[in-house]
FITORTI-458239 format. One record per residue: x, y, z of N, C-alpha, C in turn; residue in one letter. Coordinates in steps of 0.1 Angstrom, whole numbers, plus 5000, padded with zeros to 4 digits. Example, Ala and Ser with C-alpha at 12.3 -4.5 7.8 and 13.67 -1.06 7.14 Angstrom:
<recs>
513249435078512349555078513249675078A/512849785071513749895071512950005079S/
</recs>
This chain:
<recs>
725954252024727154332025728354232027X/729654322023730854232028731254092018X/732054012021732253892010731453802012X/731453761995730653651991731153501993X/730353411995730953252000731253211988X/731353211980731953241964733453311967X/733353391974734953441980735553371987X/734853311998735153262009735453092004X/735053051995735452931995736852931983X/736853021978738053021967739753011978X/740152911977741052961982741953031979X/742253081964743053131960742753331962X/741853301967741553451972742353511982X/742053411990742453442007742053472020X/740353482015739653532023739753462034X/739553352037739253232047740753182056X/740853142067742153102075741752932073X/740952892065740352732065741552682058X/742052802049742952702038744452792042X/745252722038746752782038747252832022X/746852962023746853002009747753152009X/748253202004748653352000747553482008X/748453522019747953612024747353762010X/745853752007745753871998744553932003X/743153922002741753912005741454021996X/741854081987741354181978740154131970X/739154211971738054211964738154231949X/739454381946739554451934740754361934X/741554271920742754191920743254301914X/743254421912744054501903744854651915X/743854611927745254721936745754691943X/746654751946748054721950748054631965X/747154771978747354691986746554561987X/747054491997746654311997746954292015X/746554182017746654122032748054162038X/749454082028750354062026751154192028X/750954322024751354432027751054492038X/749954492046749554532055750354442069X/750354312066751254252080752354282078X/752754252070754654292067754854432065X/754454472062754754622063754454742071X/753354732074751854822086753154882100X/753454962108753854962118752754872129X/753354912141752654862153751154892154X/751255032159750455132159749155122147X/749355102135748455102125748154972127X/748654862129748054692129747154702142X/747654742152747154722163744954792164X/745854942157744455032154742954932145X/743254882136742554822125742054662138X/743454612139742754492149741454482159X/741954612166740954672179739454722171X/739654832161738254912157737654792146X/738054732138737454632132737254492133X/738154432140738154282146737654312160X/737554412162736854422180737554352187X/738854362188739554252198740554322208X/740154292219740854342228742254322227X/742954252228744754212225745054252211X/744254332206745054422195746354422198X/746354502205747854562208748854452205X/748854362218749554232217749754152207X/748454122201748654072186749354132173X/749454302177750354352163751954362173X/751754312182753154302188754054192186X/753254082182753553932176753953962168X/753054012156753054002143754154072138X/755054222145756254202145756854172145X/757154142156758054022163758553882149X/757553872147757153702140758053752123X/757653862117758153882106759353922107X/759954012116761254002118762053872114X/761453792120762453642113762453642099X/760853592097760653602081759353632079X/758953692063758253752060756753622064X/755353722068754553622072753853642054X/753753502047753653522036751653412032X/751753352041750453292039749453262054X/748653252053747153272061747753152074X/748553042073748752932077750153042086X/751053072084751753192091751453282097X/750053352093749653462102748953372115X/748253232111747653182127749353102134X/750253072127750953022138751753142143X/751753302137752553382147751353472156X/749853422153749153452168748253282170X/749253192172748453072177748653042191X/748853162205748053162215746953212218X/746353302204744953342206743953252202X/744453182190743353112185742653042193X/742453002201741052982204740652982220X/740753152221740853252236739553172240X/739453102251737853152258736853032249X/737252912237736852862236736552922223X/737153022219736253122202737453122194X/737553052183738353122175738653272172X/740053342174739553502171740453522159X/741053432149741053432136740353482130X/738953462134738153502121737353682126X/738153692137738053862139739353962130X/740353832133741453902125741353932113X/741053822106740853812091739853862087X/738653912095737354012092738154182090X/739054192104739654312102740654362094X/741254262087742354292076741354312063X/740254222064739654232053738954362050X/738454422061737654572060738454712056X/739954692066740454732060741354752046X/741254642041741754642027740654732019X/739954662019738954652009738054822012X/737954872023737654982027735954972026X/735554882031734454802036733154932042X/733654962055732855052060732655182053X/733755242043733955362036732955342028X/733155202021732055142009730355132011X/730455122025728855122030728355222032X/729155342038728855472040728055522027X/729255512017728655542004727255501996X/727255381995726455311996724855372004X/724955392015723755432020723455572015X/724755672017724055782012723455821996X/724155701986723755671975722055661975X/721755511978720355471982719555561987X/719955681997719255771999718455841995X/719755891985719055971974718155931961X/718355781959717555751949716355681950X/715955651965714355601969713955691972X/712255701964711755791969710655781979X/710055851986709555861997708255741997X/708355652006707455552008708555392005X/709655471994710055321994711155242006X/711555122004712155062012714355032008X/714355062017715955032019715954892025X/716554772019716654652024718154602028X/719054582037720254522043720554452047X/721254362042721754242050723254272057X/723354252067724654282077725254162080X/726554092082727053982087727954042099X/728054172107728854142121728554292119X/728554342132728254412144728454582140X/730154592133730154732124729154752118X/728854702107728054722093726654722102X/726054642110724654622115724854792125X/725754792129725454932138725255072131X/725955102121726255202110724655172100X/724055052095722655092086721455132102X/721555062115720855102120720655212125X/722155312130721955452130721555502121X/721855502107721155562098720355522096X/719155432095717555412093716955482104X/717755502118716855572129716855702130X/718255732125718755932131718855952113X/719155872104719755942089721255992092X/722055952104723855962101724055792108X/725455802104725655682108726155652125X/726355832126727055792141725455782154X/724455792151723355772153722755892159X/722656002156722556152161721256202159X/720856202167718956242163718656392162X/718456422152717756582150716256552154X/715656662158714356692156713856832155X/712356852149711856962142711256992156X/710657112154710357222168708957122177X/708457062166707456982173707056792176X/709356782177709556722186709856552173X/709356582163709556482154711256462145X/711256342146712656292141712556342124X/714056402122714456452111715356352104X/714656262099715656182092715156102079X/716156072067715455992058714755912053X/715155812068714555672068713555662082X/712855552084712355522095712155422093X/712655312110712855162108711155082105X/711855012097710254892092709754852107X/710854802112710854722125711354772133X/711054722151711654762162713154712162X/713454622159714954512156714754452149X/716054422144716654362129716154262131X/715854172120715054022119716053912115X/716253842125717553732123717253622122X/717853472114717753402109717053262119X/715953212117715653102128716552982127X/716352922136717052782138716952672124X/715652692117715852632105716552652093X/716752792091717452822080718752832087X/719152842097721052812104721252692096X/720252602104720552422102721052462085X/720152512077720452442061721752562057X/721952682066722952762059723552822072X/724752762075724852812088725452962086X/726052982080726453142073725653272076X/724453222073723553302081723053322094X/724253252101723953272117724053432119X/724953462117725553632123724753762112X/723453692104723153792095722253832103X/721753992100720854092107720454122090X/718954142092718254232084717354312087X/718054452085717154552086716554642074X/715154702081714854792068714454882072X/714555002060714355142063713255192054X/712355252057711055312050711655462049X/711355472032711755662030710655742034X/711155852039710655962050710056052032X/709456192039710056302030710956362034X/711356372046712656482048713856422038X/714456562034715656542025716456452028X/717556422024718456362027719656452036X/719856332047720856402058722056362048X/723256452057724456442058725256352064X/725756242059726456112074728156142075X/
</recs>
């Protein structure tokens, strides 16, 4: 799921805070919105929203209160601008949180989690019963949303059950927990530190509603 390191190393994309390039991250180069629109343009209220629910960052707020602030002078126009008008966060606690920012501009653009929703309910419908749903997840949204739906069949994790106590849902997990990368395959790809893979075995029950 999510972008490719093929993405990430292009700098003319945008994806990455590594290079000082053109605030864009668009997956599709053909719509409109881009990185670039959303900081300079976004009110408070909406930057702050997207910071907190997809970057998971506490100083949301604070941070789209910079990012005002900062474009008021002048437009923040590349990746190397958006870290020096939040470069007291960068590196809170010892963590860069650049790359929560730039995760959540990206989800948002691109409409990331909308895309996965889809996506699952898609897959739903077209494995049929016994086969496997396979996922790769790189951060904590996306891993929480396929594993509510392999356990309950919605994404917000909501468990039905039939009168004799058994789970009503599409999928049922392969495994107790997602199966994550060992220390050997880090060493040769470190990219795959934050991957989760989970899988889902098709049920007969129909397909839920997410």
């Amino acid at each position: 799921l999510g972008v490719s390191s093929h993405q990430f190393d292009d700098p003319e994309r945008g994806f990455s805070f590594r290079f000082d390039t053109p605030l864009d991250m668009r997956m599709d180069k053909s719509q409109a919105l881009s990185a670039y629109k959303v900081v300079n343009e976004w009110d408070e209220e909406r930057l702050a929203n997207i910071l907190y629910l997809y970057g998971e960052l506490n100083a949301a707020r604070q941070m789209a209160k910079q990012i005002i602030e900062c474009r008021k002078e002048k437009p923040i126009v590349t990746s190397n601008d958006l870290q020096q008008a939040l470069k007291r966060w960068k590196n809170t606690r010892g963590k860069n949180l650049m790359a929560q920012v730039f995760q959540a501009l990206r989800i948002e653009i691109n409409q990331e989690l909308g895309a996965l929703k889809d996506m699952l309910q898609q897959t739903a419908s077209m494995i049929q019963p016994g086969g496997r749903l396979v996922v790769i997840s790189y951060h904590s949204l996306e891993d929480r949303m396929v594993k509510n739906f392999i356990r309950s069949g919605n994404i917000e994790g909501k468990v039905s059950k039939d009168l004799f106590g058994n789970i009503q849902a599409s999928f049922t997990p392969a495994h107790l927990k997602a199966i994550i990368p060992d220390e050997t395959e880090i060493q040769n790809n470190p990219r795959a530190r934050s991957a989760r893979l989970r899988t889902g075995i098709r049920t007969n029950y129909p397909l839920n509603k997410i």
